[in-house]
N, C-alpha and C positions, 0 to 999 in steps of 0.2 A: 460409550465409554465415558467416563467421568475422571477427569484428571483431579483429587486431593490437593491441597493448596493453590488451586489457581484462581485467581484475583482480575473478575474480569473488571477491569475500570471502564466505564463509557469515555467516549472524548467527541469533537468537532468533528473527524471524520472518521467511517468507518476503516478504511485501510491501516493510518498512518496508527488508528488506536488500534487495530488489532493487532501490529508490529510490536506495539510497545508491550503489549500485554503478554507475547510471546516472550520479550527479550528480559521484561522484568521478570518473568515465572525463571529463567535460566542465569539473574542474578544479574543483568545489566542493565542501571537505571536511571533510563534515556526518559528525558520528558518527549510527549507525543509530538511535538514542533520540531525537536531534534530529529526524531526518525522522519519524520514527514522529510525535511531539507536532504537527508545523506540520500531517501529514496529518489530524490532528484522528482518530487512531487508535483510543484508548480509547473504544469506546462498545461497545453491546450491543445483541443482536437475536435471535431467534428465529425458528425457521423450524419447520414442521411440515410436512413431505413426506409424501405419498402413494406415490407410487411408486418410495421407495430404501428399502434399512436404512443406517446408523439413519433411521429415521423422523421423529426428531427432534434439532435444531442448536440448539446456542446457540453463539455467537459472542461472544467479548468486546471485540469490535475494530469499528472502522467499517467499514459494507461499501464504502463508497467514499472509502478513505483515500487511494487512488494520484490519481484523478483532482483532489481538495481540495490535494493536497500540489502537484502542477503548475497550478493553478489564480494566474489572476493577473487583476490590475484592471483589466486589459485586457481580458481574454476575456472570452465569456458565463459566466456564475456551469452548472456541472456541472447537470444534472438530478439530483435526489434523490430515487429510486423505492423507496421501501422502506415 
């Protein structure tokens, strides 16, 4: 499928840019630092894998920054598995 008028921008990272590029296509026009902060993005985690290299992840970002950024007080609040 090909969406007509969509405006992919690159940015620093992929999530926080690909939020922005959704919410500019639907007229809301969040710089990519902005969606990054509301996704609650900054944070940190570690993972210790078994069966990849590396073996071991750190992450500086939330792992569930996308679904926190679309979250609203309407909805049920995202499950947080980590």
């Amino acid at each position: 499928m090909q969406i007509l008028e969509w405006n992919n921008l690159t940015g620093v990272h992929c999530g926080s840019s690909a939020i922005r590029n959704v919410i500019n296509f639907f007229g809301v026009d969040y710089p990519e630092e902005i969606c990054f902060g509301i996704g609650c993005g900054l944070g940190f985690f570690y993972n210790k894998l078994t069966k990849s290299k590396p073996s071991e992840v750190i992450h500086l970002r939330a792992p569930n920054m996308e679904p926190i950024f679309f979250f609203s007080s309407k909805q049920k609040k995202p499950k947080m598995d980590f």
